[in-house]
Residue frames as a rotation matrix with the C-alpha (Angstrom) as fourth column:
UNK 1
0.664 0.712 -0.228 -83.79
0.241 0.084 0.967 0.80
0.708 -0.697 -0.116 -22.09
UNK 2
-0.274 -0.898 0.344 -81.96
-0.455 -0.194 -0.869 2.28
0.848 -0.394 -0.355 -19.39
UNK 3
0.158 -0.206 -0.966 -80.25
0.618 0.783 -0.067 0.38
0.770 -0.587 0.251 -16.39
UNK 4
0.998 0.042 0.037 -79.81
-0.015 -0.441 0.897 0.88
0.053 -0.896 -0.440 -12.77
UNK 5
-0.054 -0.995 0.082 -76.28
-0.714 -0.018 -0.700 1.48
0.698 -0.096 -0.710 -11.24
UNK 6
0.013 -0.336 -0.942 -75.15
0.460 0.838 -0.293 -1.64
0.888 -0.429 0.166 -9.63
UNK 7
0.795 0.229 0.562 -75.83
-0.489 -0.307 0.817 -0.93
0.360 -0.924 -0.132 -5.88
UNK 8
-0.359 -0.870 0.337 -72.48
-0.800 0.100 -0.592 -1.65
0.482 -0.482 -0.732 -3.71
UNK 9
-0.101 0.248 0.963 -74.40
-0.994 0.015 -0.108 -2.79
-0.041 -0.969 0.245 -0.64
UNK 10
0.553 0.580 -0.598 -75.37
-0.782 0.609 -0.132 -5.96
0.288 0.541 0.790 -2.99
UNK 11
0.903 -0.188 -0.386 -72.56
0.182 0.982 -0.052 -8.27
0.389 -0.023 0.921 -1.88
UNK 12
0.015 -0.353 0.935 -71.36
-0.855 -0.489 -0.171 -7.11
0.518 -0.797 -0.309 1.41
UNK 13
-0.017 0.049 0.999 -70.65
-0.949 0.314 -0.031 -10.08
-0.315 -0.948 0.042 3.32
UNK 14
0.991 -0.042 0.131 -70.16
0.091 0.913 -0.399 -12.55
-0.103 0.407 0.908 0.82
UNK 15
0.213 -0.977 -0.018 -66.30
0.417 0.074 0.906 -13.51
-0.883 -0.201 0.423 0.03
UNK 16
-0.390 -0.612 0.688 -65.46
0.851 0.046 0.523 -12.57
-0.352 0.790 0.503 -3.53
UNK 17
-0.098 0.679 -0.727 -68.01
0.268 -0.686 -0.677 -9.52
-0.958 -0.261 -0.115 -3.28
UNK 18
0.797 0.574 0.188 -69.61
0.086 0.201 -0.976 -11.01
-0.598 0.794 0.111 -7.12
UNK 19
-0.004 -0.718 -0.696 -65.58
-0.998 0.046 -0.041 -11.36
0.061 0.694 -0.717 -9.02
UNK 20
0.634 -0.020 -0.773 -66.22
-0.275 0.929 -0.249 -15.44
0.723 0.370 0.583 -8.41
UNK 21
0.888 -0.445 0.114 -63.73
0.071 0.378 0.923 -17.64
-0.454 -0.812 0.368 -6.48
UNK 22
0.423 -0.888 0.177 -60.48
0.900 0.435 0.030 -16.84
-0.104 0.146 0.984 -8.84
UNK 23
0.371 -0.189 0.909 -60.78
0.442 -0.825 -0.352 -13.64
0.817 0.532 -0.222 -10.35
UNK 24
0.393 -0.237 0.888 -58.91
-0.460 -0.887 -0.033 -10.65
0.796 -0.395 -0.458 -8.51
UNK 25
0.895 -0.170 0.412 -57.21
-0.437 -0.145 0.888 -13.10
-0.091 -0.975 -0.204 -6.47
UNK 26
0.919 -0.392 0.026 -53.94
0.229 0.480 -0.847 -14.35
0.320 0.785 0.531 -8.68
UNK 27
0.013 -0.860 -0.511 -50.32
0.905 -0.207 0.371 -13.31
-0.424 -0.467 0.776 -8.45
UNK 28
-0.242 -0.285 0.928 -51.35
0.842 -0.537 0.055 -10.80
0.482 0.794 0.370 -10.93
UNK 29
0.293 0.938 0.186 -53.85
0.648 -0.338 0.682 -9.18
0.703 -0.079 -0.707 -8.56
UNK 30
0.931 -0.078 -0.357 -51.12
0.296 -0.411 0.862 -8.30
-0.213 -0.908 -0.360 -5.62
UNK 31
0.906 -0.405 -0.122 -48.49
-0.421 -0.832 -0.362 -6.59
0.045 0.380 -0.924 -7.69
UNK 32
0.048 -0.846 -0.532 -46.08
-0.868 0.228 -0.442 -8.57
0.495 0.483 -0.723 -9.02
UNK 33
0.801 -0.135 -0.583 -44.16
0.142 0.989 -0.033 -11.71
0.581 -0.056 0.812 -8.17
UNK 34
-0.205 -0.978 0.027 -41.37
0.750 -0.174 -0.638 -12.24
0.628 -0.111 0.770 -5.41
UNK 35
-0.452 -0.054 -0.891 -40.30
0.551 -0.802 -0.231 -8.99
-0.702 -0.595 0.392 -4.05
UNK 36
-0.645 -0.308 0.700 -41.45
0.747 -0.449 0.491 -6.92
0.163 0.839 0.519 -6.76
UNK 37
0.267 0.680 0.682 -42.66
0.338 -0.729 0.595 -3.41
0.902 0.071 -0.425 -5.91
UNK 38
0.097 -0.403 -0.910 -40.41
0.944 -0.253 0.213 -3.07
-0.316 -0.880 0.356 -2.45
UNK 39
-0.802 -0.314 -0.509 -39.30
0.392 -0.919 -0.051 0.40
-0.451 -0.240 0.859 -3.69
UNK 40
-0.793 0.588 0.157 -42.85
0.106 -0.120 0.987 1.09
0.599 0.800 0.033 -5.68
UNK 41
0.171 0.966 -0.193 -46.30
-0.497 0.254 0.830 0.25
0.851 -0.046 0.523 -5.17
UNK 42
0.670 0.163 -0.724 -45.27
0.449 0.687 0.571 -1.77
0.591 -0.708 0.387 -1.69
UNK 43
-0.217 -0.867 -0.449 -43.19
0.555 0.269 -0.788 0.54
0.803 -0.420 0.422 0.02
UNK 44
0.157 0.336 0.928 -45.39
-0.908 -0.321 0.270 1.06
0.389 -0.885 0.255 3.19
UNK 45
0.996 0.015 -0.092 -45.31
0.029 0.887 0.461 -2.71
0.088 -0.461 0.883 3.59
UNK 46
0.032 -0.988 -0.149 -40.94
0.539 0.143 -0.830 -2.18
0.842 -0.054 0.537 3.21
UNK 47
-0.410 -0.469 0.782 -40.89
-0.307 -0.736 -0.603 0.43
0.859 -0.488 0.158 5.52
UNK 48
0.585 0.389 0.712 -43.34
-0.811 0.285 0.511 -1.31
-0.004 -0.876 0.482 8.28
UNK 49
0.808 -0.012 0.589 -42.12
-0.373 0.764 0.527 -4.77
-0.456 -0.645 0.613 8.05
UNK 50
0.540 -0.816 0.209 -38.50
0.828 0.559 0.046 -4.67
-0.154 0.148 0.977 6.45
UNK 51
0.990 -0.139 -0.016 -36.62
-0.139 -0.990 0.030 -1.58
-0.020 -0.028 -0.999 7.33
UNK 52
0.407 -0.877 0.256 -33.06
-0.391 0.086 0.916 -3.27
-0.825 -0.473 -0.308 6.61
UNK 53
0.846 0.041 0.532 -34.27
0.477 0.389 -0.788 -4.36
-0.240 0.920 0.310 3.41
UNK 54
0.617 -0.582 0.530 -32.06
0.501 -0.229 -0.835 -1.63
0.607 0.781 0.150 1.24
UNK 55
0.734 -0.590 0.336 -28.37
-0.593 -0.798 -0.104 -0.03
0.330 -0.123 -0.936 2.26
UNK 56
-0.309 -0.859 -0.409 -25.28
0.050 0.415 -0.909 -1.01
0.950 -0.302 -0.085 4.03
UNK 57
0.591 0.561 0.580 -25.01
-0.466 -0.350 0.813 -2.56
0.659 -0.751 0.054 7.03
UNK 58
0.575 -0.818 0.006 -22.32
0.698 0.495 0.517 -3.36
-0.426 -0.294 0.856 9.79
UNK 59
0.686 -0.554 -0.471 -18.79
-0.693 -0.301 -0.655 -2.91
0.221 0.776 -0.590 8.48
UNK 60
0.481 -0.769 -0.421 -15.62
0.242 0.577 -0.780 -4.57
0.843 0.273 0.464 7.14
UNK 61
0.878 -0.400 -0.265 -12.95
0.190 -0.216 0.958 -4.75
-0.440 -0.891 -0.114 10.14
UNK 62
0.452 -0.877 -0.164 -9.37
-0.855 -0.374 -0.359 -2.91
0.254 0.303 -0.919 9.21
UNK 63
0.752 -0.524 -0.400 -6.66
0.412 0.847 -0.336 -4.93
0.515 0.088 0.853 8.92
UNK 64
0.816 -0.459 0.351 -4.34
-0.578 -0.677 0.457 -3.58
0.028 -0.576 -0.817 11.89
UNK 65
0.380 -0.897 0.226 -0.97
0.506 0.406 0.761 -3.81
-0.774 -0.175 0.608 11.95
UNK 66
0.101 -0.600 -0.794 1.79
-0.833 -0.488 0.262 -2.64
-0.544 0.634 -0.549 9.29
UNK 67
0.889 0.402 0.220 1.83
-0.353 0.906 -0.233 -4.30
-0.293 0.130 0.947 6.43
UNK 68
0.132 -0.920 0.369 5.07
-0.033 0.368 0.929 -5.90
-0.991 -0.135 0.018 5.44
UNK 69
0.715 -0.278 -0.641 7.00
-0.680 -0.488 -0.547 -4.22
-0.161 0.828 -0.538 2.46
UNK 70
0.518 -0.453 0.726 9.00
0.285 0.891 0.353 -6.51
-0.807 0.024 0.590 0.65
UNK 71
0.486 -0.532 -0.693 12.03
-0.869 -0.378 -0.318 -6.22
-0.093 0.757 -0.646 -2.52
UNK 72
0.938 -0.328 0.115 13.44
0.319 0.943 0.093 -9.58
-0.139 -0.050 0.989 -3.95
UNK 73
0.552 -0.768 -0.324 16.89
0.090 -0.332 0.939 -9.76
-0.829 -0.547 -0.114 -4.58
UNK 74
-0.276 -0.445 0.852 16.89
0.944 0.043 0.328 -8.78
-0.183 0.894 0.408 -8.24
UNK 75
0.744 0.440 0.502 15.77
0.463 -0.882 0.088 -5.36
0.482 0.167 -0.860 -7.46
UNK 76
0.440 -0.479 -0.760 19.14
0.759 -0.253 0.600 -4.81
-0.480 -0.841 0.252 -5.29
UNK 77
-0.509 -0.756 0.412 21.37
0.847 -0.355 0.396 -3.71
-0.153 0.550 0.821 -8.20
UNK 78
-0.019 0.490 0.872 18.59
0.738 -0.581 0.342 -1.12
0.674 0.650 -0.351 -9.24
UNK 79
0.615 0.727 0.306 18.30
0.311 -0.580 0.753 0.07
0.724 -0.368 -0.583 -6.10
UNK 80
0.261 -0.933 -0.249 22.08
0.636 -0.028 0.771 0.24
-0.726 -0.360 0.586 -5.06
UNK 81
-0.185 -0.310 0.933 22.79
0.938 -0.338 0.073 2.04
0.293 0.889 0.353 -8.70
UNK 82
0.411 0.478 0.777 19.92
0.459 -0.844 0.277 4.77
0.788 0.243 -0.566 -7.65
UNK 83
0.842 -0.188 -0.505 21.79
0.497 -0.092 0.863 4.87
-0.209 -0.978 0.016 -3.73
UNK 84
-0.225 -0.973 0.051 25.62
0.913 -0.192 0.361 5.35
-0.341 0.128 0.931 -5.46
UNK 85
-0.446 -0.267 0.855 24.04
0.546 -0.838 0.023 8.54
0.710 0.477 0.519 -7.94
UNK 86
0.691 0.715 -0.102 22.50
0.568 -0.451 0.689 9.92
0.447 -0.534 -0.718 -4.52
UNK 87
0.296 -0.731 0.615 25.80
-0.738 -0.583 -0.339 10.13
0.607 -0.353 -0.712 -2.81
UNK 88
0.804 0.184 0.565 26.19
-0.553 0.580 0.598 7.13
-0.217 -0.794 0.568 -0.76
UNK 89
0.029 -0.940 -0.339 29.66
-0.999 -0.020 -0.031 5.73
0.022 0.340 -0.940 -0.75
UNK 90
0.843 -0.034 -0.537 30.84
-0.162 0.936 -0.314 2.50
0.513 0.352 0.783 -1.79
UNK 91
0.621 -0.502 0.603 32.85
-0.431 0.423 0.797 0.64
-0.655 -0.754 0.046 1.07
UNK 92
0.033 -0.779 -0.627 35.94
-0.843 0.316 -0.436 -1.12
0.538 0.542 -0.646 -0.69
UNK 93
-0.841 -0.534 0.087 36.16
-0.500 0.704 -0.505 -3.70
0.208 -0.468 -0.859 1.87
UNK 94
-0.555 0.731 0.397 32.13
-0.050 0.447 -0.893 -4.23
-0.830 -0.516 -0.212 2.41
UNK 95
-0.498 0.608 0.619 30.51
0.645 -0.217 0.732 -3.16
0.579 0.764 -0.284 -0.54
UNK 96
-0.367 0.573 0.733 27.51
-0.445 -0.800 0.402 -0.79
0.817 -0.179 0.548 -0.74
UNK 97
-0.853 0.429 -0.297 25.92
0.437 0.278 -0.855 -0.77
-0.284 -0.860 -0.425 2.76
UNK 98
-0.654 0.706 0.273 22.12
-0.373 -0.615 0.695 -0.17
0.658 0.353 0.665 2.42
UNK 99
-0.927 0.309 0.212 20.07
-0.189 0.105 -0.976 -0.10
-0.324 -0.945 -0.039 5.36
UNK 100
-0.846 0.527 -0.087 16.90
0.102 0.319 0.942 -1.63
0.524 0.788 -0.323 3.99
UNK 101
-0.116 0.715 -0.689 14.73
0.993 0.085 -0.079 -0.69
0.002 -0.694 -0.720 7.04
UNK 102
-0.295 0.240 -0.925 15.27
0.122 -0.951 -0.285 3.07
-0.948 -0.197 0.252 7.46
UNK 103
-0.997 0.065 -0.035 13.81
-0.037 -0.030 0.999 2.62
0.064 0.997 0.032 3.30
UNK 104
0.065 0.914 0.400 10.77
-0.766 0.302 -0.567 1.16
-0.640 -0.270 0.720 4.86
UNK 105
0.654 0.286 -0.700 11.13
-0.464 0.883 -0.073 -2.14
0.597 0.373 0.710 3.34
UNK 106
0.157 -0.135 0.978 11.31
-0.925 0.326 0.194 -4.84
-0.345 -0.936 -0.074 6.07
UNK 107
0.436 -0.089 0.895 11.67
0.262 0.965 -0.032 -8.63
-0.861 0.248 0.444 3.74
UNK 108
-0.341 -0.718 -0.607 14.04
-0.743 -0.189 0.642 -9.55
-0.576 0.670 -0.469 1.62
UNK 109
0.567 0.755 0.330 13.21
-0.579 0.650 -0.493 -11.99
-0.586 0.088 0.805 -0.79
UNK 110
-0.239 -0.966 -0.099 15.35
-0.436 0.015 0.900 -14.10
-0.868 0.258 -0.425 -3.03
UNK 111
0.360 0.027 0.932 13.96
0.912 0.200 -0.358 -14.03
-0.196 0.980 0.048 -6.90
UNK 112
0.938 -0.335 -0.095 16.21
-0.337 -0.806 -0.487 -12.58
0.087 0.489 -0.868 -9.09
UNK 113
0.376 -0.922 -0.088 20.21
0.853 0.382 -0.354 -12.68
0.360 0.058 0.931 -9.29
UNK 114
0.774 -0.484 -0.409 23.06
0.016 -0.631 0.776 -10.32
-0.633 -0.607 -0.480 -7.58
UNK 115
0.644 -0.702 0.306 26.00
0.457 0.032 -0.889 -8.87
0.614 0.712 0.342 -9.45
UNK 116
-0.243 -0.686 0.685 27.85
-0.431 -0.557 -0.711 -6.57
0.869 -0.468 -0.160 -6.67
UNK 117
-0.025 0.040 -0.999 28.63
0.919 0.394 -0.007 -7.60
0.393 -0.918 -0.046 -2.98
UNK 118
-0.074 0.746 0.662 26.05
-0.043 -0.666 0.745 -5.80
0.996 0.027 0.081 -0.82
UNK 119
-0.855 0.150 -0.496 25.71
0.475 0.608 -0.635 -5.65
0.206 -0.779 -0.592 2.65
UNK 120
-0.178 0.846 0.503 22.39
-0.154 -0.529 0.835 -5.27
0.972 0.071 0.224 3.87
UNK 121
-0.992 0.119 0.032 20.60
-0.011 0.170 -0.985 -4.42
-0.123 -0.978 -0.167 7.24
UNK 122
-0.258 0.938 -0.231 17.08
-0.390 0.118 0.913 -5.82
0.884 0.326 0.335 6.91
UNK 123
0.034 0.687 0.726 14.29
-0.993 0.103 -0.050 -7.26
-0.109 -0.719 0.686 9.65
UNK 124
0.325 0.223 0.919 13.67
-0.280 0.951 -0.132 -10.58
-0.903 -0.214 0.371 7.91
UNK 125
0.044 -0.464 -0.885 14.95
-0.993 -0.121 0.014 -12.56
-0.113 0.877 -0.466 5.10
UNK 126
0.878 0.467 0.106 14.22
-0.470 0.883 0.004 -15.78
-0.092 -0.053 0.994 3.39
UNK 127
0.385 -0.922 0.037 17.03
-0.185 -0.038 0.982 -18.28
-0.904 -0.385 -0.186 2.97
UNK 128
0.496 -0.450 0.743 17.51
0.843 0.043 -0.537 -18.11
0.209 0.892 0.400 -0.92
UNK 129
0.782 -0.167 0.601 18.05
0.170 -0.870 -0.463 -14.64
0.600 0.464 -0.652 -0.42
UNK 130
0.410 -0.895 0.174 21.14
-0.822 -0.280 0.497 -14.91
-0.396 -0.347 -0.850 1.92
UNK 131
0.083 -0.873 0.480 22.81
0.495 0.454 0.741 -17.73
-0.865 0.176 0.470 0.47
UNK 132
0.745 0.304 0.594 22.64
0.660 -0.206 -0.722 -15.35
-0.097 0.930 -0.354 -2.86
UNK 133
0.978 -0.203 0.050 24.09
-0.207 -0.973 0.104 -12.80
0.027 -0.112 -0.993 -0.80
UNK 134
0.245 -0.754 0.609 26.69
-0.473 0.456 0.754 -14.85
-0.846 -0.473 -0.245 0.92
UNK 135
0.435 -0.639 0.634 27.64
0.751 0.646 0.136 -16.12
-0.496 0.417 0.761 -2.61
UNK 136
0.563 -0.334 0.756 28.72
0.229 -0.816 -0.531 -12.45
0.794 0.472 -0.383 -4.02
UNK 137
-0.059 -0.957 -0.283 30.29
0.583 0.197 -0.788 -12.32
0.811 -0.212 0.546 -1.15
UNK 138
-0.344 0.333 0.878 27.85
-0.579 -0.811 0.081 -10.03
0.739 -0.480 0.472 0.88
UNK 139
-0.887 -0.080 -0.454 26.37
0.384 0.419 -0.823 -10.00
0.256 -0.905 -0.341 4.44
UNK 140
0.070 0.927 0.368 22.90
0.163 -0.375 0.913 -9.70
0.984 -0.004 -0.177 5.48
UNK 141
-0.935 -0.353 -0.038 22.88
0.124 -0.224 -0.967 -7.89
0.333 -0.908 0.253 8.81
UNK 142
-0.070 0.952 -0.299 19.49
0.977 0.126 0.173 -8.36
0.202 -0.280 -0.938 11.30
UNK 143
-0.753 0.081 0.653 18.11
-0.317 -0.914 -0.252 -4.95
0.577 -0.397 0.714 12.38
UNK 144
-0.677 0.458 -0.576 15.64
0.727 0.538 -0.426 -5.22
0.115 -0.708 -0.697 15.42
């Protein structure tokens, strides 16, 4: 026997328009749980009412200033060895002079051990490292 077609108009103005009082209205019913569907199925609702949702935003502030190169005082010998096969003479009466600023290294530090009296011209320097020096007999000269 054939049937009519279900007339729309039938249940205009009621609330559930004939799905009952649960059906079609679940979590299943509005696409997902959560956020789920922001870049999918919901992204007119991202773009109207969260438009900061995805990218970067702001930024990180630089760290201004120079930072502060450092060399303990068991790297001296290595780096007095590589000064002597540049050319750089060896004082008899100071040792090796090695300007440790015009190197670009501005702190001395004092792990490690010293085998040759060194004088050095450095910015800053802790006080293991000069009583290290000052027992080889070197001198730690400030530079400003």
């Amino acid at each position: 026997m054939p049937q009519r077609l279900r007339k729309v108009r039938k249940h205009r103005g009621s609330r559930s328009h004939g799905w009952g009082v649960r059906q079609h209205k679940g979590k299943g019913s509005h696409g997902g749980h959560g956020k789920a569907g922001g870049r999918k199925h919901k992204w007119t609702r991202t773009i109207k009412y969260e438009p900061n949702r995805y990218g970067k935003h702001g930024f990180y502030r630089p760290i201004i200033g120079k930072t502060t190169t450092i060399i303990n005082v068991g790297e001296l010998d290595e780096l007095a060895n590589t000064l002597l096969a540049d050319g750089h003479v060896l004082n008899k009466d100071e040792g090796l002079i090695i300007n440790l600023n015009e190197l670009g290294i501005y702190k001395l530090l004092g792990s490690g051990r010293v085998k040759r009296q060194l004088t050095l011209l450095v910015k800053y320097h802790s006080q293991i490292a000069a009583k290290k020096i000052e027992e080889t007999k070197g001198k730690i000269l400030k530079v400003e």
